[in-house]
N, C-alpha and C positions, 0 to 999 in steps of 0.2 A: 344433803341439800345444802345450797349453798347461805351461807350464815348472811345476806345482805336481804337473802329473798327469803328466808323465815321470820327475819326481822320485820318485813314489810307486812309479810301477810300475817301475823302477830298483832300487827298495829291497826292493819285492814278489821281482821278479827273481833278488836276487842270495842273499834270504831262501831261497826255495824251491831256489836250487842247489844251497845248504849244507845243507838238508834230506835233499835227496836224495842226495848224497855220502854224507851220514853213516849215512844208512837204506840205501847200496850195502853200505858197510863194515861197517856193523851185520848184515844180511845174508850177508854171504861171509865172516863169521867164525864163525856159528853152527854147531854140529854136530846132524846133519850140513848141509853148508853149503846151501843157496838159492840156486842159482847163475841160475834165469833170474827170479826178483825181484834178485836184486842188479844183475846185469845192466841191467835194465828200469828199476831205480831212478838207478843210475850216468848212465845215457843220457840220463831225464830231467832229471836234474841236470847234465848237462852241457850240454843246449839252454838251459836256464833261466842257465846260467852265459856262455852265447855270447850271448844276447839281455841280460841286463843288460850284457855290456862293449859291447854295439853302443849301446845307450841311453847309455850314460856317458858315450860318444866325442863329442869336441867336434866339430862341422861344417864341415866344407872346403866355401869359398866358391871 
């Protein structure tokens, strides 16, 4: 893969997991609270947060 276009989707990655974290939190602090979008939003942010640390990770040769 080309090193300009991991870099992107890296940064894509780790944008969108902090999006979603914060749209979990923002969510289950509401009254009354949203508990299966917070959920849902948590979840996706936490793939989004596992797939940018696997892009980040340098390569075992």
């Amino acid at each position: 893969m080309n090193t300009n276009v991991k870099i992107f989707i890296t940064i894509f990655c780790y944008i969108s997991a902090v999006m979603g974290l914060v749209t979990a939190v923002m969510q289950a602090s509401t009254t009354p609270p949203n508990t299966p979008g917070a959920i849902g939003s948590g979840v996706v942010g936490g793939i989004f947060l596992i797939a940018g640390v696997a892009l980040s990770r340098k390569p075992r040769y």
